[in-house]
N, C-alpha and C positions, 0 to 999 in steps of 0.2 A: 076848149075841150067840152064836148058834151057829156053826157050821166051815163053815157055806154062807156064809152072811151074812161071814164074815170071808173067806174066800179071794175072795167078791166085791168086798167093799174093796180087796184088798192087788191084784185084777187090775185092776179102776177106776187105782189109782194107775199100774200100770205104765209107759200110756202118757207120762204125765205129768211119772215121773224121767228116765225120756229125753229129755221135751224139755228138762227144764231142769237135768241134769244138766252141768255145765261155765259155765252161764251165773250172770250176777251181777244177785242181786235185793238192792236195799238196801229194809231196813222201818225206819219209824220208829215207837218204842217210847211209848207214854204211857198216860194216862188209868189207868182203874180196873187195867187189866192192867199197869201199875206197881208198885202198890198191894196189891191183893189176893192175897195170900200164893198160893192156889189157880191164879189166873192167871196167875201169875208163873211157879211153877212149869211149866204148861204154857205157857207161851211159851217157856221155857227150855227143852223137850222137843222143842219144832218147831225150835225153832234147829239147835239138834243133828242130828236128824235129816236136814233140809237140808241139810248139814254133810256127816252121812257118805253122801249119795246126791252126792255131787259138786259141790253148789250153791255159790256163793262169793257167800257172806252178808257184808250187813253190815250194822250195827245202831247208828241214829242216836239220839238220846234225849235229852231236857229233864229236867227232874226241879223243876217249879212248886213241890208240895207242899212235897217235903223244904226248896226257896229257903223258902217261905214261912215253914216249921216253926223254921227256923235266926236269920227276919228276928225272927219273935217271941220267940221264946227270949234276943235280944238286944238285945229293946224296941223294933225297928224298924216301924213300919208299913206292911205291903205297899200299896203304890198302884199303880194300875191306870187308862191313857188307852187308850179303842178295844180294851180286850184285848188293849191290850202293859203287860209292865213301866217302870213310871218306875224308871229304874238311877240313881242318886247315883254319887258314888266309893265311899260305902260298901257299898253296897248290891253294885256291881259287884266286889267283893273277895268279898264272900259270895257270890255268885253262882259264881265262879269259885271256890273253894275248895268249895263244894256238889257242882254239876256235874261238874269236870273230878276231882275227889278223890274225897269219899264215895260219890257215886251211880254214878261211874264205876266205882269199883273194887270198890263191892259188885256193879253188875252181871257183870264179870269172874267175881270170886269165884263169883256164881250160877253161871252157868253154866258152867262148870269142875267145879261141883260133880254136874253132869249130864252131866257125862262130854264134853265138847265142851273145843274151845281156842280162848283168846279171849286179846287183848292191846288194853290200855286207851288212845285215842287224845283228844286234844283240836284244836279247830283253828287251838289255838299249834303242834303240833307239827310241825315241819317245816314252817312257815307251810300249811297244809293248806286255814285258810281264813283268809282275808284282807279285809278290809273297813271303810268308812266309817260314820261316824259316819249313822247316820239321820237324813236331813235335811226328809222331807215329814212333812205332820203339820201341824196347827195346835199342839200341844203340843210341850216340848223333852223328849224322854225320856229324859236323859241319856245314858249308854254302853249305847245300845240299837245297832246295825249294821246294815250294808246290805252281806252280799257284795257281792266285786266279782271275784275270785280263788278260786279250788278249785284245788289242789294235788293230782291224785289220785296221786301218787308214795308216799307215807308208807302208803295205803290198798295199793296196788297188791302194795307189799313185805311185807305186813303179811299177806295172801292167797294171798301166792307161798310163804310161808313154813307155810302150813297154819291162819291162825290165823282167827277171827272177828273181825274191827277192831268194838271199840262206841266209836263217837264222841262226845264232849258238845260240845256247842255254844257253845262260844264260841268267838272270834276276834281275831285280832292286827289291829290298827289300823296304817296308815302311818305317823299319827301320835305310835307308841310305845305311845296305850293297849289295854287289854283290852272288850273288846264283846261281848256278850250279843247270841245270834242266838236267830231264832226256829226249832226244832227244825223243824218244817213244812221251813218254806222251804231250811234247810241240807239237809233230806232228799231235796227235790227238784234242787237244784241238783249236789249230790254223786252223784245218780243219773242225771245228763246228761253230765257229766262223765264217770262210767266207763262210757260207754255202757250202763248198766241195762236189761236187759232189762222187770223191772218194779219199782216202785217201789210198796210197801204203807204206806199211813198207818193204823194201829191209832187208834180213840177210841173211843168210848162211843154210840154210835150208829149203827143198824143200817145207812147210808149215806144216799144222797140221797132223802128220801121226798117222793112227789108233795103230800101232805096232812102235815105234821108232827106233827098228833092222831091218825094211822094208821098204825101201823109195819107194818103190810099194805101199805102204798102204796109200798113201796120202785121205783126205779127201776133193774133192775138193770146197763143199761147206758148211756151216754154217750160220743157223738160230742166230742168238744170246739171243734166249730164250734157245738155247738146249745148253750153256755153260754151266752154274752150272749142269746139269746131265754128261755133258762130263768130270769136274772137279771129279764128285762122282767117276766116273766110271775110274778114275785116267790116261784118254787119254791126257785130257788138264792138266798140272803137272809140275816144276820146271822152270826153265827160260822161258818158254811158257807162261805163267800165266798172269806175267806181258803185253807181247807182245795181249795176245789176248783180255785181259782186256783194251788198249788202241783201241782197235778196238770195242770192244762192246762200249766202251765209245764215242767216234764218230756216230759210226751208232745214238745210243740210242739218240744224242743230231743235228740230224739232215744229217748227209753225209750220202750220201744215200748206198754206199759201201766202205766195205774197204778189205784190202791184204794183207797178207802176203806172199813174191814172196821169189824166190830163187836169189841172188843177183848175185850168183856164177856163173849163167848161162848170157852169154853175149845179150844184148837187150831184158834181162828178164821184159823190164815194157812195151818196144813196142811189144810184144810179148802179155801181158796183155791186153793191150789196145785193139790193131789192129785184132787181130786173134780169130774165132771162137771159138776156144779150149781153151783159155786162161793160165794160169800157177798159179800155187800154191795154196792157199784156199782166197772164197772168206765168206765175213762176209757181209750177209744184215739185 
């Protein structure tokens, strides 16, 4: 790129750290860009960045793989109802030792290591999130949860203090035990809660496309009244559903936009943020 081409980027963006300089975007972390050493890295580039232009990040996150990697290393076999986990007692000990431990504090670690500050949250800590046992379903998926409670107090202090909160998702029960949330949905609900300006879901897909065999067909923007016709008309349909029902649930309870981005593509959220043209679909 030449010194035209780049002072046109860095003015592009100006408008941009001004608006969301002071304001709070929560992203939730997955897919390939978990994964992929490369991507990781630049996810952990933008964070920072955000970071030091004022933005007050925070960064929600599952970690499927590494559960899965850990269930079979200890002879467990992953099961799966509708694209949730079936959680056991045992299975939900590993989940939670996964999650809130390894995945947690390597994420820290990352991004620490890129120059940014992070301190590692779960949502036991400081009851942050709180919830029942999941009760709808024709299956029983054992210590699977259902917020009911977001705490943004633990988050609030954790930002006041300079740092980036990355949260793993699990949750304290009423009932004493431990529950496995679904990263989505914690990221939406945590993003209503502290009044989020916008809320970004990272996956592996370029957002909502009108044709599913045409990643040309993207849709780049969404009303959130026109999902149930987009559901009729069988555009919004199978693992999608979920994903975009956490974003209508956001918008609908106060953040004023949400995203679904392609995580696959490197500096896909400073790309979102900074740039006229933005990437993936947005939801207001």
């Amino acid at each position: 790129m030449d010194n035209a081409k780049r002072a046109k980027v860095l003015i592009q963006a100006m408008p941009y750290i001004k608006k969301w300089t002071g304001e709070t975007i929560v992203v939730k972390y997955g897919g390939n860009a978990m994964i992929n050493e490369n991507l990781k890295a630049a996810v952990m580039s933008d964070l920072v960045l955000m970071q030091l232009v004022g933005i007050n990040v925070v960064l929600v996150h599952g970690g499927g793989p590494e559960i899965n990697a850990m269930l079979d290393a200890v002879g467990k076999e992953s099961r799966f109802e509708n694209g949730m986990r079936v959680t056991d007692g045992e299975t939900i000990d590993i989940v939670q030792m996964v999650l809130a431990g390894k995945v947690n504090k390597s994420l820290v670690q990352l991004l620490e290591s890129h120059g940014g500050k992070a301190l590692g949250l779960c949502g036991l800590d400081g009851r942050l999130l709180m919830a029942d046992k999941l009760a709808s379903g024709p299956a029983d998926l054992g210590f699977v949860g259902e917020i009911r409670e977001v705490n943004p107090d633990p988050i609030k202090m954790v930002l006041r203090d300079g740092y980036i909160p990355i949260v793993a998702t699990v949750a304290g029960g009423y009932d004493g035990n431990v529950y496995n949330i679904n990263a989505d949905l914690a990221a939406a609900q945590i993003a209503a809660k502290l009044g989020a300006k916008k809320l970004i879901l990272m996956t592996d897909i370029r957002g909502l496309l009108r044709n599913v065999y045409d990643p040309d067909s993207l849709i780049p923007v969404v009303n959130v009244s026109e999902v149930p016709m987009l559901k009729r008309d069988g555009i919004i349909k199978g693992g999608m559903i979920p994903k975009i029902d956490c974003c209508v649930e956001a918008v609908r309870n106060g953040v004023s936009r949400a995203h679904i981005i392609d995580g696959r593509i490197e500096h896909s959220i400073i790309l979102e943020l900074f740039s006229d043209e933005g990437i993936g679909t947005m939801f207001y």
